[in-house]
C-alpha positions as CSV (number, residue, x, y, z in Angstrom):
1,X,10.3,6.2,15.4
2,X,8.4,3.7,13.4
3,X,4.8,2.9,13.5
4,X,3.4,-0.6,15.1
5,X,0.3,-1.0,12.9
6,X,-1.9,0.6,9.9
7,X,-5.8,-0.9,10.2
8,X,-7.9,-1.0,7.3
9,X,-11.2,-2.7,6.7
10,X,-12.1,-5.1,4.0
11,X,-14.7,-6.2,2.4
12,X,-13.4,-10.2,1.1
13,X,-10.6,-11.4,3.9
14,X,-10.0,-14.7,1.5
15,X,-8.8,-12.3,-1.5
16,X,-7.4,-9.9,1.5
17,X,-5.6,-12.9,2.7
18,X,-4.2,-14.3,-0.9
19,X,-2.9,-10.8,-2.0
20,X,-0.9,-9.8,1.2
21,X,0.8,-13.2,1.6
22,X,1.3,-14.4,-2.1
23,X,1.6,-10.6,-4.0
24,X,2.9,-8.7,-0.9
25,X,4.6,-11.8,1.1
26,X,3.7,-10.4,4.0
27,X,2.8,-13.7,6.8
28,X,-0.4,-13.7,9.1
29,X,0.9,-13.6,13.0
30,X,-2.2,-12.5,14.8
31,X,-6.0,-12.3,14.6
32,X,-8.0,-10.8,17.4
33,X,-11.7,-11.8,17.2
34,X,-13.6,-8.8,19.7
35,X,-17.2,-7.4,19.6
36,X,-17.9,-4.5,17.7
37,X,-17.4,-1.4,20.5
38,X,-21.6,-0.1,21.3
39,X,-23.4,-2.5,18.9
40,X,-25.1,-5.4,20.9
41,X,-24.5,-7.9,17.9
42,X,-21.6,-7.2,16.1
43,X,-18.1,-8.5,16.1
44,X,-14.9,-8.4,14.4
45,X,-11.7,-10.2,13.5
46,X,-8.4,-7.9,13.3
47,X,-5.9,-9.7,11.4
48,X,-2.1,-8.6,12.0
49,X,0.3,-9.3,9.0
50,X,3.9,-8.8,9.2
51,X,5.5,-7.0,6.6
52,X,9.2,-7.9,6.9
53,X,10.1,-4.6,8.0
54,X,9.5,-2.0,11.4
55,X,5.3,-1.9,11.3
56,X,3.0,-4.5,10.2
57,X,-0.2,-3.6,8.3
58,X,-3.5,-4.8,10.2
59,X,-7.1,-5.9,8.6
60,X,-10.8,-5.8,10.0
61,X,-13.3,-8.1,8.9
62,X,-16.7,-6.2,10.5
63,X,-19.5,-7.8,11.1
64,X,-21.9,-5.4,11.7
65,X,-25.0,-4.4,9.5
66,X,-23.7,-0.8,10.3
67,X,-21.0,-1.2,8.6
68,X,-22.6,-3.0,5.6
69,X,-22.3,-0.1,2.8
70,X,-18.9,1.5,3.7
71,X,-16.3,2.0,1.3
72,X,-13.1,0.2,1.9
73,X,-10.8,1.9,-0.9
74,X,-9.7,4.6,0.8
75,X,-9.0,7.3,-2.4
76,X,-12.8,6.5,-3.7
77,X,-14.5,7.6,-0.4
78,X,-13.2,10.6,-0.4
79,X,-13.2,11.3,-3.7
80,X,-9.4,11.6,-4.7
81,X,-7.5,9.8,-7.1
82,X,-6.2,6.3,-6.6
83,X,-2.6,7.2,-6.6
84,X,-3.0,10.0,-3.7
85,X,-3.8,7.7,-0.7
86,X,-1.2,4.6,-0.7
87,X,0.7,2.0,1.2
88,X,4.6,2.2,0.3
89,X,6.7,-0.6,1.5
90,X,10.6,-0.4,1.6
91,X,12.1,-2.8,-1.0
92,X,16.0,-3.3,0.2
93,X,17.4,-4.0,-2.7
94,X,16.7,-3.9,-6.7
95,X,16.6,-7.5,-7.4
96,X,13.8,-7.4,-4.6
97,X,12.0,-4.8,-6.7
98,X,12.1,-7.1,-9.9
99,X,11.0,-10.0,-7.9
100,X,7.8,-8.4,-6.9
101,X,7.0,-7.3,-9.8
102,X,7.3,-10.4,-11.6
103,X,5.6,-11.7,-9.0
104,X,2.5,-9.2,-9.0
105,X,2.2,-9.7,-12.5
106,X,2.2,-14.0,-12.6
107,X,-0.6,-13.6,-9.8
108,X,-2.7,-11.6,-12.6
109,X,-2.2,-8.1,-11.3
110,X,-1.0,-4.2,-13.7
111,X,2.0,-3.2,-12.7
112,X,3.3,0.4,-12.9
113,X,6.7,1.0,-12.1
114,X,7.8,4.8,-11.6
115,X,11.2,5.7,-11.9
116,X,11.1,8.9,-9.3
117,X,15.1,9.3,-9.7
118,X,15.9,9.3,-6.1
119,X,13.9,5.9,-6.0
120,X,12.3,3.5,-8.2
121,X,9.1,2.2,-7.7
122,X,6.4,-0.5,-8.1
123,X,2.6,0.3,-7.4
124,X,-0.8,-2.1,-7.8
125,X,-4.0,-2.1,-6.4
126,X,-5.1,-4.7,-3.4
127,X,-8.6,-6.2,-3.2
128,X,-10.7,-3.3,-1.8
129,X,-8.7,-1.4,-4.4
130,X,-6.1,0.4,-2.4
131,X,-2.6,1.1,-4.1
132,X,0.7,-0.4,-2.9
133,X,3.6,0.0,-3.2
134,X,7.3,-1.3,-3.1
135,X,10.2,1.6,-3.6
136,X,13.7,0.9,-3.6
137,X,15.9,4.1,-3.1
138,X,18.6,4.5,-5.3
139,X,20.8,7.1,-3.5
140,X,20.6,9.5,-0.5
141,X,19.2,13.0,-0.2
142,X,21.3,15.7,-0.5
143,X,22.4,18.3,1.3
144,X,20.5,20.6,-1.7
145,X,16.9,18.5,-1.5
146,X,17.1,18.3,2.4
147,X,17.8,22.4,2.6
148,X,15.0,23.1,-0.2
149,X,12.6,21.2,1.2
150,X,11.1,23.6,3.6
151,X,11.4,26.0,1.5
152,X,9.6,24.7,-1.4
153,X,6.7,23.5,1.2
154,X,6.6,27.7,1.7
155,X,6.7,28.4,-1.9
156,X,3.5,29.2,-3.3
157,X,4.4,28.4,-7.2
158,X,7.3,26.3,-7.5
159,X,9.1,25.4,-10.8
160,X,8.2,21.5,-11.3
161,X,10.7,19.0,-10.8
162,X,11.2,16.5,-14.3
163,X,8.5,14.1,-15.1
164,X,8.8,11.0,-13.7
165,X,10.0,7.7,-15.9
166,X,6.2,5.4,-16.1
167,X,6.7,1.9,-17.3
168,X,3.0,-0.4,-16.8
169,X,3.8,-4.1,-17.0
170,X,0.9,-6.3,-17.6
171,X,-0.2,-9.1,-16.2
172,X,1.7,-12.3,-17.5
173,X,-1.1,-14.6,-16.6
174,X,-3.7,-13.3,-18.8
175,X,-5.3,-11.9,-16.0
């Protein structure tokens, strides 16, 4: 079973906007404007874009002074990484995979692309500073990774699997 929606607040909708429709291609389809649940003056506008797949990624614009200082990139307010917490898309077919990257990098944006060997891969960071990503998988599991999985989640030292292939692509704007 899929998911209907991820919601995440941001702080600019404008740049929001621009980077899900002309990096991601994702297309607006819904905004709900509702007051902010218990605050006598707030409101809110929830934006629902569809991704081109099962699920659609959803958007708050608060406005609230409550809500004035609250970090928006999810990694940074808890204190991980930015490639822990992320967004990964499904990206059918390699030529797809290309095209957004070429794409992410004429709109000004760094573009790393892992090579994971099951799947390749394409991340960048949106406006609030969130990574995304597009993977495109290059084979099935097999019958090996699908039986070792559980028991590698049990394993409290497990040999490493081979590093991972990183390629960065810079922006080809000048951005």
């Amino acid at each position: 079973m899929g998911f209907h929606h991820v919601a995440l607040a941001t702080r600019d909708i404008a740049a929001t906007h621009r980077f899900y429709t002309e990096a991601m291609g994702f297309s607006l389809v819904k905004t709900v404007v509702a007051p902010v649940p218990g605050s006598p003056d707030g409101w809110s506008k929830h934006y629902f874009y569809d991704t081109g797949s099962d699920g659609m990624i959803a958007f708050w614009e608060l406005h609230d002074k409550q809500f004035a200082d609250v970090t928006t990139n999810l990694n940074e307010a808890v204190g991980l990484p930015g490639w822990v917490n992320h967004f990964a898309y499904n990206a059918p077919t390699r030529a797809f995979l290309d095209e957004r990257r070429a794409t992410w990098c004429s709109l000004g944006h760094m573009v790393a692309e892992v090579d994971h060997e099951f799947c390749i891969s394409i991340y960048t960071l949106d406006p609030d500073g969130n990574t995304v990503e597009f993977c495109h998988d290059l084979r099935d599991f097999t019958d090996t990774e699908r039986s070792d999985a559980l028991r590698l989640m049990k394993d409290p030292s497990p040999a490493m699997d081979k590093d991972a292939k990183v390629t960065v692509h810079p922006p080809t704007n000048g951005g």
